[in-house]
C-alpha positions in Angstrom: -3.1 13.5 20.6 -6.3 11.8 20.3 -9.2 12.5 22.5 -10.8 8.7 23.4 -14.0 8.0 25.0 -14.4 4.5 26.2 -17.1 3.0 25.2 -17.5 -0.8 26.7 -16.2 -4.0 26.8 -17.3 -7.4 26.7 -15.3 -9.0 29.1 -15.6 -6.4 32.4 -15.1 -3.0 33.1 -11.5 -2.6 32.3 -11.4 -6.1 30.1 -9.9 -6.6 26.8 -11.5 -6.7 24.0 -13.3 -3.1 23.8 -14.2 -0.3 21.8 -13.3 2.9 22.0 -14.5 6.5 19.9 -12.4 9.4 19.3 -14.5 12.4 20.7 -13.1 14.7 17.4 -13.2 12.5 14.4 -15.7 10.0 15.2 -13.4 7.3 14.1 -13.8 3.9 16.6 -11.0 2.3 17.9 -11.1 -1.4 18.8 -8.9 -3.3 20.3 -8.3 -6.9 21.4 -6.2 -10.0 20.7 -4.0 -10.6 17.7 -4.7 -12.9 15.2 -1.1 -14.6 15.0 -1.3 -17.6 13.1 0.2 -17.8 9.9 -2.8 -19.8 8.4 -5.3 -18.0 9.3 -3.4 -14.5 8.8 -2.8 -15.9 4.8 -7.0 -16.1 4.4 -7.2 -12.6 5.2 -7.8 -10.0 2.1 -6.2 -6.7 1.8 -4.7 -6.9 5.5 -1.9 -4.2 4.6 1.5 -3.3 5.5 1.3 -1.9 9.4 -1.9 -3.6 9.9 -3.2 -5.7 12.7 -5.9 -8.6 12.6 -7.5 -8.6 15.8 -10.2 -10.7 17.2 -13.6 -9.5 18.9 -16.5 -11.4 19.7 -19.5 -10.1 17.5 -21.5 -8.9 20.4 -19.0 -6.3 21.1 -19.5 -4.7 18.4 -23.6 -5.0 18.3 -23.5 -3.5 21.4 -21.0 -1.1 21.5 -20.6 -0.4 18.2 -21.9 3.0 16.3 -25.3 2.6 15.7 -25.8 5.6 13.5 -23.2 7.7 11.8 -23.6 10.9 9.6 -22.0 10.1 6.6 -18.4 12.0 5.1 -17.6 11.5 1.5 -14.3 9.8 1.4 -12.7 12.0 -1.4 -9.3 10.6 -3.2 -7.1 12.5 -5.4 -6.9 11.4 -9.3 -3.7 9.3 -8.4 -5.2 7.4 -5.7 -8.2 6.5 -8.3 -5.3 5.3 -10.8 -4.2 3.0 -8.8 -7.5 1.3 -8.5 -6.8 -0.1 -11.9 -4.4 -2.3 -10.7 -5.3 -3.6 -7.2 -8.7 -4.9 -8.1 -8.7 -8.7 -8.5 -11.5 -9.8 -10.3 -13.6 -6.9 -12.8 -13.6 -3.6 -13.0 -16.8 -2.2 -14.7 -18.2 1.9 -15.4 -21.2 3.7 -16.8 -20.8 6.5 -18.7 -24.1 8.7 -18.8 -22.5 12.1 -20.1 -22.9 13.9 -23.3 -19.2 15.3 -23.4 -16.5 15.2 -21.2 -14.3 17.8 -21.1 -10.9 15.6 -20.8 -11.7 14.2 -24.2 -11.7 17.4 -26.1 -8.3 18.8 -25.0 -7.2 16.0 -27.0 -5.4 15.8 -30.0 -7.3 12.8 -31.6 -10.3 14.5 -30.5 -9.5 17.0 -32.9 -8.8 15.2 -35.3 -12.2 13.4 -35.3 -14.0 16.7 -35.2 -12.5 17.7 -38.7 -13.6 14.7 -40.2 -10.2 12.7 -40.1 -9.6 9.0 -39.4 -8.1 8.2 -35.9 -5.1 5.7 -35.9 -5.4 4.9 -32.5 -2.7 2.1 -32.5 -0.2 3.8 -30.1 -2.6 6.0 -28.7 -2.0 6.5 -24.5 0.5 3.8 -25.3 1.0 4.0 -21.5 -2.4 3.1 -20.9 -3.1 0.7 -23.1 -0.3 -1.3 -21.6 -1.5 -1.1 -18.4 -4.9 -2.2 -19.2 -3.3 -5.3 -21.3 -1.2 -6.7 -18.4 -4.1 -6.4 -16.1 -6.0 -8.4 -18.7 -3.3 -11.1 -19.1 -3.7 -11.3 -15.5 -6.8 -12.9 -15.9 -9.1 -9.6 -14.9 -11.9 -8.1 -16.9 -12.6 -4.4 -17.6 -15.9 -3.6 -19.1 -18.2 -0.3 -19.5 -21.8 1.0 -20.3 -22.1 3.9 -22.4 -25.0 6.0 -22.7 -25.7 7.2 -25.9 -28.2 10.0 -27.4 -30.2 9.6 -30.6 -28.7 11.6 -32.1 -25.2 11.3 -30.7 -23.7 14.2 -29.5 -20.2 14.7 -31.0 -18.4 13.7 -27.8 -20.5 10.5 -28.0 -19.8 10.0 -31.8 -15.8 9.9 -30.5 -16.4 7.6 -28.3 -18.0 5.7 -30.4 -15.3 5.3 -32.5 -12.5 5.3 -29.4 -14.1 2.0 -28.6 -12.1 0.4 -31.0 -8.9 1.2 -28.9 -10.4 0.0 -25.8 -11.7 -3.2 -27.0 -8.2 -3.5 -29.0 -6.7 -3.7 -25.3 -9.1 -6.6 -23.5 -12.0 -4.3 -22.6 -16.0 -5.2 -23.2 -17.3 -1.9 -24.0 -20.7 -1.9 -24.9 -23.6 1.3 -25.7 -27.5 1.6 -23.9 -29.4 4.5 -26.0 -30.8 7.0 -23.6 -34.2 6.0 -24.3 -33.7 3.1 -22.7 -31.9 4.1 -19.4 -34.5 5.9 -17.5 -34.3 3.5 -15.2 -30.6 4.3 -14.5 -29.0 6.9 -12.2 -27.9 10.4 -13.7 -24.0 9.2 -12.8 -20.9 7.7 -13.7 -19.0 5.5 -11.5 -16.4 2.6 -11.2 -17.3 -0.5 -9.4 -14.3 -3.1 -8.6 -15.2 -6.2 -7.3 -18.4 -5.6 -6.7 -17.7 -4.1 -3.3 -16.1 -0.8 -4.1 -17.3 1.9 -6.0 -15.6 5.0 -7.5 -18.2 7.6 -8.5 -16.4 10.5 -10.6 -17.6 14.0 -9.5 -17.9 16.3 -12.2 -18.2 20.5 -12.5 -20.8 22.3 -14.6 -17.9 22.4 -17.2 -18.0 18.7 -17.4 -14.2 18.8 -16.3 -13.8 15.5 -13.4 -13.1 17.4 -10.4 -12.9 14.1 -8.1 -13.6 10.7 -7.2 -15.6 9.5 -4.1 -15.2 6.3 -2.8 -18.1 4.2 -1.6 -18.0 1.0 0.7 -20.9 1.0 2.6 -22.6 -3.0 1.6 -25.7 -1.6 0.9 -24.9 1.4 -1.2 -22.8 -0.8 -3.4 -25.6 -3.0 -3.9 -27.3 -0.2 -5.4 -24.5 0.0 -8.1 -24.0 -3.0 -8.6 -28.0 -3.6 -9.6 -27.6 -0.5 -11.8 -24.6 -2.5 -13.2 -26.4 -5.5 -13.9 -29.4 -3.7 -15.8 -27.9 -1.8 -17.9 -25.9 -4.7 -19.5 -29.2 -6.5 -19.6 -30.1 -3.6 -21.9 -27.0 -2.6 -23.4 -25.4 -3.8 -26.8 -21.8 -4.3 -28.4 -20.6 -1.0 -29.6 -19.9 -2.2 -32.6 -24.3 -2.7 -33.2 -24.5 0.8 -32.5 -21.5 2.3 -34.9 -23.1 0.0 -37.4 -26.5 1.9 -37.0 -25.3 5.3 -36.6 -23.3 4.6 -39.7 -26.6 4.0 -41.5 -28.6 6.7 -40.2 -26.1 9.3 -41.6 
């Protein structure tokens, strides 16, 4: 059972709406009246199954309302992160700033690109190709940032050339040379929407370990500016193959 403090109301001592804290988990519970109407209940975004609209005058929450909070990552498992990729609505975009990623060398195509061999990737992740494809005929866009070294690093030369499956599928994928990303954060992260980001977590073995997910309006502003300058500086992957091709 919860432990509840009560913290106020706006409408007297024992009135309705009000906000309440549990003492344990520092989560806030407010409470108030429904929102019933079918109209207004069909304007609402992700209002889920078992979910409630209620309505609370904004001064409730001004004053009663936590004013500072010390923040918890909110950790999800890998399948909760999969999932993301199909109830965005609009774009889905990612920066990739490693030098290798562990994932992509326990691969059999990987392999075959380190001994020299062409990659068919028709068929490739099959699965995953589909997936992105429907979300694409669905009228969403998927598009990344990768950061690449001069010279590449042989992860980075596989991607490189794994670019042509993603773009094969609907996605934008585009390359920034390191020189010209100091001005970008040392991560890699998923942002959907523009108001949720996903930044991947990864060990000193460059293995992803997990995902954190990040809400807060301001801090996703912050991506969402890294977002937007590195495809101001970023070019079609295809430029860079082309150059990399020539410099061998």
């Amino acid at each position: 059972m919860r432990r509840l403090r009560f913290d106020g109301t706006g409408s007297g001592v024992n009135g309705c709406p009000a906000v309440h804290t549990d003492t344990e988990s520092g989560e806030v519970i407010v409470h108030g009246p429904p929102l019933t109407n079918p109209d207004d209940l069909a304007q609402l975004r992700h209002l889920g199954a078992g979910e409630t609209a209620i309505i609370v005058p904004p001064e409730l929450l001004v004053d009663f309302g936590p004013k500072e909070v010390q923040r918890v990552p909110d950790i999800i498992d890998l399948a909760d992160f999969d999932r993301l990729f199909t109830q965005f609505e609009h774009t889905a975009w990612r920066l990739e700033t490693r030098r290798r990623y562990a994932s992509d060398e326990a691969t059999e195509t990987y392999a075959q690109f380190l001994a020299g061999h062409p990659v068919d990737w028709t068929g490739v992740d099959a699965a995953w190709c589909r997936e992105r494809s429907e979300q694409v005929a669905l009228g969403k866009t998927f598009s990344r940032v990768r950061i690449i070294d001069s010279p590449p690093t042989p992860g980075q030369l596989y991607l490189l050339d794994n670019a042509r499956r993603n773009s094969a599928v609907g996605e934008s994928i585009r390359n920034l040379w390191r020189r010209d990303a100091d001005h970008l954060p040392a991560e890699d992260f998923w942002i959907f929407d523009s108001r949720l980001v996903a930044l991947l977590n990864f060990d000193d073995d460059d293995q992803l370990v997990d995902v954190e997910l990040i809400t807060e309006p301001v801090a996703v502003n912050r991506y969402a500016q890294v977002r937007d300058a590195a495809m101001h500086h970023a070019v079609p992957f295809e430029l860079v193959a082309a150059q990399v091709a020539a410099a061998d």
